[in-house]
PDB file of N, CA, C and O in Angstrom, chain B, residues numbered from 101:
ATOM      1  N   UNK B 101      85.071 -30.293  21.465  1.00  0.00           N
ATOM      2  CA  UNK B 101      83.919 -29.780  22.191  1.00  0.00           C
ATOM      3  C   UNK B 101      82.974 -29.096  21.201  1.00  0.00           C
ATOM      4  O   UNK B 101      83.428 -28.130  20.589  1.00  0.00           O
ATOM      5  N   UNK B 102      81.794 -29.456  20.983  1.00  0.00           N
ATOM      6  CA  UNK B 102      80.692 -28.732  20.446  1.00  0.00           C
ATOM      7  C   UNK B 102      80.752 -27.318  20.581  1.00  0.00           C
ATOM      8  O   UNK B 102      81.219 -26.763  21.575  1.00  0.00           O
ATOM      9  N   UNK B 103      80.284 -26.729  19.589  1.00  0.00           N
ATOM     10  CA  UNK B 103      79.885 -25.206  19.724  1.00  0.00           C
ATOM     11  C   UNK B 103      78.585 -25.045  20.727  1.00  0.00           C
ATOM     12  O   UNK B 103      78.295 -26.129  21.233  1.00  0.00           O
ATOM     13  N   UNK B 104      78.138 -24.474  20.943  1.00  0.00           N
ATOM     14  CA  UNK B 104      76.721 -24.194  21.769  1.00  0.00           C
ATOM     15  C   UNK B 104      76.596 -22.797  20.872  1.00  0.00           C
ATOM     16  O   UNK B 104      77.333 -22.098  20.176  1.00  0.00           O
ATOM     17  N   UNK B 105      75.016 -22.823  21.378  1.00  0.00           N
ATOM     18  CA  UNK B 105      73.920 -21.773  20.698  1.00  0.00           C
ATOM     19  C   UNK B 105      73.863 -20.450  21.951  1.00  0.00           C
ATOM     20  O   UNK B 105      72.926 -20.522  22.746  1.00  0.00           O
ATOM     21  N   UNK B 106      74.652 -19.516  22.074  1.00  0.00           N
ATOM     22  CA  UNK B 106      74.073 -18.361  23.028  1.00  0.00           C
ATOM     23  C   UNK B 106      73.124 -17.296  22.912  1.00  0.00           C
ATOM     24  O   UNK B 106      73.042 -16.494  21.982  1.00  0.00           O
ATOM     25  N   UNK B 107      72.460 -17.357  23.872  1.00  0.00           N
ATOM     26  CA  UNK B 107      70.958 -16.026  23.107  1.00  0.00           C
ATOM     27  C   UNK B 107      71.060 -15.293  24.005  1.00  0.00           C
ATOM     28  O   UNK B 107      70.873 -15.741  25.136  1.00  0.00           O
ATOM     29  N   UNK B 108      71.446 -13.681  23.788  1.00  0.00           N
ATOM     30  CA  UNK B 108      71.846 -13.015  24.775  1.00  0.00           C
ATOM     31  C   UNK B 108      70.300 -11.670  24.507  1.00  0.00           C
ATOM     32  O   UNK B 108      69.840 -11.095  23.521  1.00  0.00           O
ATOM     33  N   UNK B 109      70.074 -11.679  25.535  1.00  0.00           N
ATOM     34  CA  UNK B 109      68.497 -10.024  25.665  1.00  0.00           C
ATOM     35  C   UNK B 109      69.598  -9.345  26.245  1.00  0.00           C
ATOM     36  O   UNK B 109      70.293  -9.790  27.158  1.00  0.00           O
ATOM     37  N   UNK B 110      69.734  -8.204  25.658  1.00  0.00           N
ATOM     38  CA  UNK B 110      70.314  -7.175  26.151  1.00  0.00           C
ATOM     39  C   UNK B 110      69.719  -6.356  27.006  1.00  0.00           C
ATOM     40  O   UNK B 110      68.556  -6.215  26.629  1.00  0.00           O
ATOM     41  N   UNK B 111      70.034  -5.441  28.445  1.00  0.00           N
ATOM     42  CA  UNK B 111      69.225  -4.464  28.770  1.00  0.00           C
ATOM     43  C   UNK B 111      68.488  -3.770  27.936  1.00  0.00           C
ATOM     44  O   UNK B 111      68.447  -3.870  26.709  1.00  0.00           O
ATOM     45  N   UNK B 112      67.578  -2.665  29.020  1.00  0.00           N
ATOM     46  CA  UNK B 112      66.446  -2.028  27.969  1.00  0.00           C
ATOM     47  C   UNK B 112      67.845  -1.068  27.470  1.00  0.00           C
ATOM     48  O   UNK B 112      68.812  -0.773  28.173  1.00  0.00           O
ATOM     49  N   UNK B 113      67.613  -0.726  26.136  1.00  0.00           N
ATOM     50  CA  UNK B 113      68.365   0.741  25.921  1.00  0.00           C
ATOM     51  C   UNK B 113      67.751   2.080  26.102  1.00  0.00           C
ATOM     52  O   UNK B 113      66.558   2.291  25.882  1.00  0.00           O
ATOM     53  N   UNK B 114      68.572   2.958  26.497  1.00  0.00           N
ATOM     54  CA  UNK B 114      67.847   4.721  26.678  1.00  0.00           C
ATOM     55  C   UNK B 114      66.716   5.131  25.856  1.00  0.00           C
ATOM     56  O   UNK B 114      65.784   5.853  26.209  1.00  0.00           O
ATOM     57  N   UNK B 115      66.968   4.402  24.335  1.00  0.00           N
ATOM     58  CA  UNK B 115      66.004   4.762  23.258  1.00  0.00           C
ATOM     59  C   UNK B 115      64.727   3.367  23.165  1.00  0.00           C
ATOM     60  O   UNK B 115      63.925   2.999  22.307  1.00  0.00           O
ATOM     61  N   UNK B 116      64.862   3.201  23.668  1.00  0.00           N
ATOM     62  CA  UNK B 116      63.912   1.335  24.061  1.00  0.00           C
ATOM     63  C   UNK B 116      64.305   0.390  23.232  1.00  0.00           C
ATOM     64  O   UNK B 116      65.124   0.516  22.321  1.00  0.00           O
ATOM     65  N   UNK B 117      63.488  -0.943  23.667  1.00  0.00           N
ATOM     66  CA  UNK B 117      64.440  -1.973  23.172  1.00  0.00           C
ATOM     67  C   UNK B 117      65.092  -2.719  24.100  1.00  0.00           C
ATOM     68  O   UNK B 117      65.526  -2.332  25.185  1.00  0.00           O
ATOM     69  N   UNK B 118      65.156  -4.110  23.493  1.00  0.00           N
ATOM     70  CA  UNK B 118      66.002  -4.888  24.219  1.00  0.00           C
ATOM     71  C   UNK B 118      67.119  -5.086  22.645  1.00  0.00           C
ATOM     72  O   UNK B 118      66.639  -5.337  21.540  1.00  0.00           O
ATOM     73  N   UNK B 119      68.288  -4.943  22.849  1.00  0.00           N
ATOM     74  CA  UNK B 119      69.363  -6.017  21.466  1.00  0.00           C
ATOM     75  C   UNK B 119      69.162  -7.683  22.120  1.00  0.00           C
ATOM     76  O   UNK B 119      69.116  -8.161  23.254  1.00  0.00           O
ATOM     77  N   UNK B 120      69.057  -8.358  20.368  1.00  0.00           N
ATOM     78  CA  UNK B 120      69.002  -9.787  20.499  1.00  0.00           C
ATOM     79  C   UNK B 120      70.525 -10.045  20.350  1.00  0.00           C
ATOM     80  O   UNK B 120      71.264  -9.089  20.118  1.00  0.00           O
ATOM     81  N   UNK B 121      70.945 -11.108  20.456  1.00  0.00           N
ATOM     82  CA  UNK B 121      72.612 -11.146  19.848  1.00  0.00           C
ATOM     83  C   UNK B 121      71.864 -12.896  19.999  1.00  0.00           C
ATOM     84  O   UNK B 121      70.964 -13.546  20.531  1.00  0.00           O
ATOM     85  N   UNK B 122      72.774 -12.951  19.292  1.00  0.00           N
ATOM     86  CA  UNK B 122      73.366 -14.987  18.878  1.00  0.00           C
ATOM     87  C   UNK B 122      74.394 -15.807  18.867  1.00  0.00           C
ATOM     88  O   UNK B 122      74.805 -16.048  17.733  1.00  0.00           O
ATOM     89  N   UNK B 123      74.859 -16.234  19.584  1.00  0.00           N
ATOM     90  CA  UNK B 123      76.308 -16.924  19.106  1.00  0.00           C
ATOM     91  C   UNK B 123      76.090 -18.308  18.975  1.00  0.00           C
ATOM     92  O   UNK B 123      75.652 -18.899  19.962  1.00  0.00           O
ATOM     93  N   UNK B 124      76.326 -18.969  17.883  1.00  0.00           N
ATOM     94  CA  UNK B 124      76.243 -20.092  17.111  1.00  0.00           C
ATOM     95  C   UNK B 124      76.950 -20.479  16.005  1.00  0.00           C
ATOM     96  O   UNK B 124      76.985 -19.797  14.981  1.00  0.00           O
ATOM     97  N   UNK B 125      77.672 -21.815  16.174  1.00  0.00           N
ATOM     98  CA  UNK B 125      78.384 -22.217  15.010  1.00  0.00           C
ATOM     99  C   UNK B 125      79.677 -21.314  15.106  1.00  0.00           C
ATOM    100  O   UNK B 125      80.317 -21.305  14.054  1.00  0.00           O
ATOM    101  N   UNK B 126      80.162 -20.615  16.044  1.00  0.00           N
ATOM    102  CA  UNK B 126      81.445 -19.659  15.883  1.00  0.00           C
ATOM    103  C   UNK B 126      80.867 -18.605  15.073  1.00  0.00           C
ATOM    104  O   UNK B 126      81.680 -18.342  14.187  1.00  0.00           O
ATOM    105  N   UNK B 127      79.671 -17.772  14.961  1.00  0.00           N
ATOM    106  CA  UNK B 127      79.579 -16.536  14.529  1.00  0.00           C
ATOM    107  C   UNK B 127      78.299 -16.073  15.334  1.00  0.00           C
ATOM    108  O   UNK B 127      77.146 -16.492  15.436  1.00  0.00           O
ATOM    109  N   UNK B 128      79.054 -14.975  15.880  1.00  0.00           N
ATOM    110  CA  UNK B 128      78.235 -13.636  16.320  1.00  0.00           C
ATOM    111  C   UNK B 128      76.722 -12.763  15.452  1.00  0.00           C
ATOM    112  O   UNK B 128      77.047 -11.996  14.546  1.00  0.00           O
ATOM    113  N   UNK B 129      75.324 -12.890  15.719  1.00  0.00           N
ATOM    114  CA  UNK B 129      74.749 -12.459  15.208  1.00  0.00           C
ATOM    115  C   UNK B 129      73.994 -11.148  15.635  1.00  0.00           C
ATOM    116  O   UNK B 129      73.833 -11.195  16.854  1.00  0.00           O
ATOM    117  N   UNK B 130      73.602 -10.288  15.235  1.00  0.00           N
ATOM    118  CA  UNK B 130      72.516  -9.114  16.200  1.00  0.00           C
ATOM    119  C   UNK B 130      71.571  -9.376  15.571  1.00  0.00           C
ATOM    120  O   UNK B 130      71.676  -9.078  14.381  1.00  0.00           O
ATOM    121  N   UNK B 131      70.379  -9.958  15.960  1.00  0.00           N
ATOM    122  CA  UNK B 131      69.058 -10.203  15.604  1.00  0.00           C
ATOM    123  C   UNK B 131      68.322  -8.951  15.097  1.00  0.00           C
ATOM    124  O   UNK B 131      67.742  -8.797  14.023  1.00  0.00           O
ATOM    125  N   UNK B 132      68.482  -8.091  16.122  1.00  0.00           N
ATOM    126  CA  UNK B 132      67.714  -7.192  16.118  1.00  0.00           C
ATOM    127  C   UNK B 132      67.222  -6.300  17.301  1.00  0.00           C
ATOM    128  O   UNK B 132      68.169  -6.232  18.085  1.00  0.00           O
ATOM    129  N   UNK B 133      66.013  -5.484  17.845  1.00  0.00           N
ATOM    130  CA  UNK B 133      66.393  -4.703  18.610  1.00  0.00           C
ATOM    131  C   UNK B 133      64.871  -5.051  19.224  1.00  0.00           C
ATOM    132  O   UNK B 133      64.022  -4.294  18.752  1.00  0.00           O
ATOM    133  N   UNK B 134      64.417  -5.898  20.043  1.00  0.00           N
ATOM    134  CA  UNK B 134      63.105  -6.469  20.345  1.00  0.00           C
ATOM    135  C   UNK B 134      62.267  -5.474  21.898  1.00  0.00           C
ATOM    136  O   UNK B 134      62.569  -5.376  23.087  1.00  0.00           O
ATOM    137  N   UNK B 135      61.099  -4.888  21.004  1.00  0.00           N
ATOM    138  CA  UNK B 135      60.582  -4.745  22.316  1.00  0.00           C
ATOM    139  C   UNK B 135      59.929  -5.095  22.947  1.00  0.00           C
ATOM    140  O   UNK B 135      59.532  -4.296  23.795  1.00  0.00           O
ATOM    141  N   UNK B 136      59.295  -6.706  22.973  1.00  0.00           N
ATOM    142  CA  UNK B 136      58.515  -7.435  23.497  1.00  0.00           C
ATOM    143  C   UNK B 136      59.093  -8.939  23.608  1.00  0.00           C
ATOM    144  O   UNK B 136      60.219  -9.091  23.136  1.00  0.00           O
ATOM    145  N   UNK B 137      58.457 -10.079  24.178  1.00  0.00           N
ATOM    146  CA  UNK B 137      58.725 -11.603  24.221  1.00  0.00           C
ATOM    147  C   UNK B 137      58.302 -11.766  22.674  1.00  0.00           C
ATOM    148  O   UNK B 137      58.704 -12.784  22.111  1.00  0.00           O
ATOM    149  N   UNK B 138      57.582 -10.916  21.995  1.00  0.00           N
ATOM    150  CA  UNK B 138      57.144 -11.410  20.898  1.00  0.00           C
ATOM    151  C   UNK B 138      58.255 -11.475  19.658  1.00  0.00           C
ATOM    152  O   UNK B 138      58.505 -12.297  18.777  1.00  0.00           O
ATOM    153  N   UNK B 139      58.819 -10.113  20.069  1.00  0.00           N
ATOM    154  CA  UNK B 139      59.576  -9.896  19.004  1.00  0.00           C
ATOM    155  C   UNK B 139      61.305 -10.702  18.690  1.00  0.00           C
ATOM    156  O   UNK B 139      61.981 -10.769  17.664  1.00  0.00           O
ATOM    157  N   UNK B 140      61.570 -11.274  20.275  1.00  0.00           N
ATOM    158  CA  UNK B 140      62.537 -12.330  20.620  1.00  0.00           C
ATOM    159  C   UNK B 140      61.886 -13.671  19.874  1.00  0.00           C
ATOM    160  O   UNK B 140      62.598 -14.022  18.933  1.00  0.00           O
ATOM    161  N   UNK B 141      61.261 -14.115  19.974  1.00  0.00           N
ATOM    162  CA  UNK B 141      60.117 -15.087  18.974  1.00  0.00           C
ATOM    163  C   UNK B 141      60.856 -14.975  17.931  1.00  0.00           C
ATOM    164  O   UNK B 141      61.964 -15.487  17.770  1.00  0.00           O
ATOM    165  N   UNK B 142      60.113 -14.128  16.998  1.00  0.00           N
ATOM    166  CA  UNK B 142      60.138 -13.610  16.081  1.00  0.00           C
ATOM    167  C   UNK B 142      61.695 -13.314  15.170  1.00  0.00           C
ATOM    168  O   UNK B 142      61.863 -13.524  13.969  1.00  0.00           O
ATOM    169  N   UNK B 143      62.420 -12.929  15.871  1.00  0.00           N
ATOM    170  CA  UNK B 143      64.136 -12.756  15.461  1.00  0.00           C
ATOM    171  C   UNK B 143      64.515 -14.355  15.641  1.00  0.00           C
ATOM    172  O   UNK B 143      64.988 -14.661  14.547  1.00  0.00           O
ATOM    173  N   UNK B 144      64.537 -15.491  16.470  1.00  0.00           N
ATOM    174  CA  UNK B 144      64.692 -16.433  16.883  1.00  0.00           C
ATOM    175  C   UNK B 144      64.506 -17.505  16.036  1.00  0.00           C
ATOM    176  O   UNK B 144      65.233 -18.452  15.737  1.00  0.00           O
ATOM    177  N   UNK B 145      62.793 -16.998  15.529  1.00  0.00           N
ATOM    178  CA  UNK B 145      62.635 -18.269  14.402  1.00  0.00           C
ATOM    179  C   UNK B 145      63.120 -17.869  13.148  1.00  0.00           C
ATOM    180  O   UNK B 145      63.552 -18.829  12.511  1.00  0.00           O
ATOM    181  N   UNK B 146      63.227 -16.472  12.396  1.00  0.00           N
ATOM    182  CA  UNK B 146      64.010 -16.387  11.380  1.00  0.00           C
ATOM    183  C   UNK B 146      65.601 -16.324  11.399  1.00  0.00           C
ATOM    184  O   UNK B 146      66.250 -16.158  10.366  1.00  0.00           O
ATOM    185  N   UNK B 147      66.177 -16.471  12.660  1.00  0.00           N
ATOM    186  CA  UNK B 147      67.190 -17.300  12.827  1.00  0.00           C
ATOM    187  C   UNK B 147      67.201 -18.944  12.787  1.00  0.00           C
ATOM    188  O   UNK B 147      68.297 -19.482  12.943  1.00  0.00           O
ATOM    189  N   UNK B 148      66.275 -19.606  12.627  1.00  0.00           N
ATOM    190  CA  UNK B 148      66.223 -20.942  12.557  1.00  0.00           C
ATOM    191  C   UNK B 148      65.972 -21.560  14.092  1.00  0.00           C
ATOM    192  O   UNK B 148      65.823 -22.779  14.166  1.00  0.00           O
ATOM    193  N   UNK B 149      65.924 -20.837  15.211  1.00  0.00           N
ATOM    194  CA  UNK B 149      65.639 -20.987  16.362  1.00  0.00           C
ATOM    195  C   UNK B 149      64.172 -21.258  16.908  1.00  0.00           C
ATOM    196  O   UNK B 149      63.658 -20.665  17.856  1.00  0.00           O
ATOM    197  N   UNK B 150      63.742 -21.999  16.341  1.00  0.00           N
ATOM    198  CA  UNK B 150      62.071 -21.997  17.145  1.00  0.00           C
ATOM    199  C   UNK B 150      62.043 -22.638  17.735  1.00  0.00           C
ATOM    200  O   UNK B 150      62.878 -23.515  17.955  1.00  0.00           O
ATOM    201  N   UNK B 151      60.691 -22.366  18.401  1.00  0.00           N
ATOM    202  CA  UNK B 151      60.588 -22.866  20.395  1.00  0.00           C
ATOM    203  C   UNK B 151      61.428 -22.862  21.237  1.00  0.00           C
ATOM    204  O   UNK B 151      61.644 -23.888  21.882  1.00  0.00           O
ATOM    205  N   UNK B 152      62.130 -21.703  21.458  1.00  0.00           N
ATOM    206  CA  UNK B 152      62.903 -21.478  22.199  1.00  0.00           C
ATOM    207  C   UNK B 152      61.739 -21.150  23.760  1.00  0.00           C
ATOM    208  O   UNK B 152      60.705 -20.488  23.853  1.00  0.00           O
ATOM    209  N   UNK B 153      62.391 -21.831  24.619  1.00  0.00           N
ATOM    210  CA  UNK B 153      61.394 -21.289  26.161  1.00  0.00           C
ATOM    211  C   UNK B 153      62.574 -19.488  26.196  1.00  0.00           C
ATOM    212  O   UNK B 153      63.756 -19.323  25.897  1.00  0.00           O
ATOM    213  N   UNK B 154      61.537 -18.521  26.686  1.00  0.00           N
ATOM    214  CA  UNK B 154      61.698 -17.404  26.484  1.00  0.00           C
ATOM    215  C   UNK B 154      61.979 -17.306  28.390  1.00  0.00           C
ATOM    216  O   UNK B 154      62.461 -16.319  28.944  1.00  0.00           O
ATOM    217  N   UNK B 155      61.742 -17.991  28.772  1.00  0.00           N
ATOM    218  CA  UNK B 155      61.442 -17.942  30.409  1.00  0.00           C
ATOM    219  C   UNK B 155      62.641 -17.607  30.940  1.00  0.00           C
ATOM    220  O   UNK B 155      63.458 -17.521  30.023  1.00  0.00           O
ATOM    221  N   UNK B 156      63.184 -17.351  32.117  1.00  0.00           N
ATOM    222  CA  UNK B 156      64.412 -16.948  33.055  1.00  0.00           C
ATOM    223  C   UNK B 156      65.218 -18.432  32.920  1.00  0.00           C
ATOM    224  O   UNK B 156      66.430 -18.481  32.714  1.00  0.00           O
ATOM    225  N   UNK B 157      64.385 -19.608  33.063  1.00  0.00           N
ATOM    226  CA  UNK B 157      64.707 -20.682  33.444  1.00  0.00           C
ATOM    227  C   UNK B 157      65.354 -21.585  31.933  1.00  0.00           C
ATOM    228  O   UNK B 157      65.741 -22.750  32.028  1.00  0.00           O
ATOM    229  N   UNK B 158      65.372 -20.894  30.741  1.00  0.00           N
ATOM    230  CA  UNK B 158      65.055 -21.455  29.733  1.00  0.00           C
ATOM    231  C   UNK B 158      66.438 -20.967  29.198  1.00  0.00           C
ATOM    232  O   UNK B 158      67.080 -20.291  30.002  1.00  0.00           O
ATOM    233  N   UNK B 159      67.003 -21.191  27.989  1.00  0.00           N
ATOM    234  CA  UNK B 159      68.295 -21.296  27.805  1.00  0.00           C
ATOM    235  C   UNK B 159      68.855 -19.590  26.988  1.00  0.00           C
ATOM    236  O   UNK B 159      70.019 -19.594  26.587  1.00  0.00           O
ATOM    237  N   UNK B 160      68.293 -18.668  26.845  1.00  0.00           N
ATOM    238  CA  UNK B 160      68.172 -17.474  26.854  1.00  0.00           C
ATOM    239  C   UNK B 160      69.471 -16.472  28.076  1.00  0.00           C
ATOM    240  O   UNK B 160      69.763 -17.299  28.940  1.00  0.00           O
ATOM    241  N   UNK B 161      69.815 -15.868  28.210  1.00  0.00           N
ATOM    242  CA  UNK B 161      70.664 -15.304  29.389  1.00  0.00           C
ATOM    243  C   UNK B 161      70.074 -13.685  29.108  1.00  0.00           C
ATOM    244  O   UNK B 161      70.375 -12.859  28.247  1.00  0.00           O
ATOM    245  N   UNK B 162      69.252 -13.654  30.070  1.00  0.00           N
ATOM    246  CA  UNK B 162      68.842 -11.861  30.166  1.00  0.00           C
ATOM    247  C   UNK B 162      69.389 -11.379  30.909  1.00  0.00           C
ATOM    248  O   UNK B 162      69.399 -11.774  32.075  1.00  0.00           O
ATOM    249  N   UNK B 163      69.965 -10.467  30.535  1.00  0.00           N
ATOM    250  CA  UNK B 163      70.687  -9.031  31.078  1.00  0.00           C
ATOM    251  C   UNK B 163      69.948  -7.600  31.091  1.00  0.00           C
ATOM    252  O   UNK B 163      69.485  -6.899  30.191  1.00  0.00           O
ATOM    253  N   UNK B 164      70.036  -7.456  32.544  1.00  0.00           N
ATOM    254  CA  UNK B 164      69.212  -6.107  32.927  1.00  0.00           C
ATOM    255  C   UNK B 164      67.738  -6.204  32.769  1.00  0.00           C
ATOM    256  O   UNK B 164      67.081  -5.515  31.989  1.00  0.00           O
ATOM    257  N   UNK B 165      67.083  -7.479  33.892  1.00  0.00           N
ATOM    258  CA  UNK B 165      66.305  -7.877  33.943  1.00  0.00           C
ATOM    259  C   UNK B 165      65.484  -9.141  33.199  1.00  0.00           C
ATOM    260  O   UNK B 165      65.995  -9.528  32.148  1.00  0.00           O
ATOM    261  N   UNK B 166      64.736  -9.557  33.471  1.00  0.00           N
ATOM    262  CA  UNK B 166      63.715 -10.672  32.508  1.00  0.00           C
ATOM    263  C   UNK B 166      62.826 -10.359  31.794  1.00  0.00           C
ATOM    264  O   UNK B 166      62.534  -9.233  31.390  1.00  0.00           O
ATOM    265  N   UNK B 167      62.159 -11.702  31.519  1.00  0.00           N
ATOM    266  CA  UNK B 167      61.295 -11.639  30.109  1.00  0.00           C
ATOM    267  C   UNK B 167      60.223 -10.563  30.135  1.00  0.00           C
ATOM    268  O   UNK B 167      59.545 -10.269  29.150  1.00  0.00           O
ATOM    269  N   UNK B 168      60.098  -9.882  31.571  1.00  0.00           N
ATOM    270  CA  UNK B 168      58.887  -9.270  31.715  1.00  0.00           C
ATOM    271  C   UNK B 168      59.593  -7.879  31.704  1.00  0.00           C
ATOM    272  O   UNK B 168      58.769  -6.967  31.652  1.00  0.00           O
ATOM    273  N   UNK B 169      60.908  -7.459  31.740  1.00  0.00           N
ATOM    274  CA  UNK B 169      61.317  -5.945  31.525  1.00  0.00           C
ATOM    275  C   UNK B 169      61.454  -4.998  30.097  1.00  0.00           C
ATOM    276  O   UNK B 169      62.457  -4.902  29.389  1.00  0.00           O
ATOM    277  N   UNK B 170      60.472  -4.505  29.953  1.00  0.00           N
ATOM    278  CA  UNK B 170      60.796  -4.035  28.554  1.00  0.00           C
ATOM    279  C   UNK B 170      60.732  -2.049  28.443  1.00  0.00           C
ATOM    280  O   UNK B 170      60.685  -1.362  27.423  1.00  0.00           O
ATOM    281  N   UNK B 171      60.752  -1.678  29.647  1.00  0.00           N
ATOM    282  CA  UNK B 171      61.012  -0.348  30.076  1.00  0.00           C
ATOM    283  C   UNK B 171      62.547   0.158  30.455  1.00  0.00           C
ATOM    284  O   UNK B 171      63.026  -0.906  30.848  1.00  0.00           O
ATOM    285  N   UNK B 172      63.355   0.908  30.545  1.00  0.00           N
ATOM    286  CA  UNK B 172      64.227   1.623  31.058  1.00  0.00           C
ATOM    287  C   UNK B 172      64.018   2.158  32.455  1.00  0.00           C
ATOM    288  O   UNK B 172      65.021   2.288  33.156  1.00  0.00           O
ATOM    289  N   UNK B 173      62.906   2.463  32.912  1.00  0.00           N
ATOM    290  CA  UNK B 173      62.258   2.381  34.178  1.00  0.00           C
ATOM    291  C   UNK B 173      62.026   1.570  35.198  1.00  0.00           C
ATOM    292  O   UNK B 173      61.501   1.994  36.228  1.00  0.00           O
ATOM    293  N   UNK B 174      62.343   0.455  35.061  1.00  0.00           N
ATOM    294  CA  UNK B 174      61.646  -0.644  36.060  1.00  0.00           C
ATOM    295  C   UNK B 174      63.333  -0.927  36.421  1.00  0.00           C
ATOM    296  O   UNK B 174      63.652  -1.783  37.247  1.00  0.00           O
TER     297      UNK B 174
END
């Protein structure tokens, strides 16, 4: 069975931020700590990941809301 590519948005954190994480090829990555769609982009393609659809519908798995939550508030 193939490996698959997982792209996990973490909830917002207390201090803001979403965590990126990666799982690909059998290793665990933390991208980084994104506070916009931009910055998921951005960690994604210097992971070798570009054009990723960022959307709910798109192969991404957001936790503690979607592409549009980037508060601790909402």
């Amino acid at each position: 069975m193939p490996d698959q590519t997982e792209i996990v948005i973490h909830p917002v954190s207390p201090k803001g931020g979403r965590k990126v994480t990666v799982h690909a090829l059998g290793v665990d990555a933390d991208l980084g700590r994104a506070h916009s769609p931009a910055d998921v982009s951005q960690f994604l393609a210097r992971a070798g990941l570009e054009h990723v659809n960022l959307s709910e519908d798109g192969p991404i798995h957001w936790e503690g809301g979607g592409p549009d939550v980037w508060s601790a508030d909402i």
